[in-house]
N, C-alpha and C positions, 0 to 999 in steps of 0.2 A: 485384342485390346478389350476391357473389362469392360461392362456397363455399371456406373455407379447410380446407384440411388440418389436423386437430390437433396431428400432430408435427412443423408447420413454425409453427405458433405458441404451442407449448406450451415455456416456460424453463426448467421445473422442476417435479419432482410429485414432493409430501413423502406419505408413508406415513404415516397418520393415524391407520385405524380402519375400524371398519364405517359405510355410514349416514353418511357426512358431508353436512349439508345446507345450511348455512346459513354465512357468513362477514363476520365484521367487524373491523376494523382499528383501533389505536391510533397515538398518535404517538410512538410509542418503538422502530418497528419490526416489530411483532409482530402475527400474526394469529390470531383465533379460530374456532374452526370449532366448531358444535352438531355433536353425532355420535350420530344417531337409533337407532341399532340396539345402538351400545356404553354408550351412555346417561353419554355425555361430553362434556366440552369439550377441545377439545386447543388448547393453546398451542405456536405457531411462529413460526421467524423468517423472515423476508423476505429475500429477496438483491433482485441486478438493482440500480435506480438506489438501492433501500431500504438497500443491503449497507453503508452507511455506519455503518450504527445498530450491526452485527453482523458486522462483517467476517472474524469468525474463521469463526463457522461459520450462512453464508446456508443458507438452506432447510432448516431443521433443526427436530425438534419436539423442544421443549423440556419440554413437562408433559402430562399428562392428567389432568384433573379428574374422577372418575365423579361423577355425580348420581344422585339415587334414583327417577326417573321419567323417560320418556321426553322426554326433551328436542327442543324443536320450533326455530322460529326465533329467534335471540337482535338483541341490540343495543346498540350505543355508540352515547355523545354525539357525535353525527357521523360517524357510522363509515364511513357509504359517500360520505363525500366525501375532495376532494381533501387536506381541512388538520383529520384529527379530532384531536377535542377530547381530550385525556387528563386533565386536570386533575379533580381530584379536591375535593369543597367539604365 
């Protein structure tokens, strides 16, 4: 197995927070990240082949939620695949 260089496979690196640990995806564009040590969630957007959804401004954080406790690993309906689920019931 190769070792890659990180800054020959790295697209983009959004400024989030402390402690970012965990990352899940919607179909709208957008990703989430648990953020362990700022005790957040930050909301961002996607570029690359994603940049459809957000073309003005890819790779970009759009919110930070604090929560009141350390916040560990999170989850969407399907999040770590290729077709998540957004919809809402």
């Amino acid at each position: 197995m190769p070792v890659l260089k990180l800054d020959d496979t790295k697209e983009a690196q959004v400024e989030l927070g402390l402690g970012p640990l965990h990352t899940v995806y919607d179909d709208k564009g957008y990703a989430y990240t648990s953020m362990f040590l700022d005790s957040a969630v930050a909301r961002w957007t996607l570029g690359g082949p994603y940049a459809d959804k957000h073309p003005e401004e890819p790779w970009t954080l759009v919110q930070k939620l604090p929560v009141h406790y350390n916040i560990g690993h999170i989850a969407a309906a399907e999040g770590d695949t290729a077709s998540p689920d957004g919809s809402t019931w």
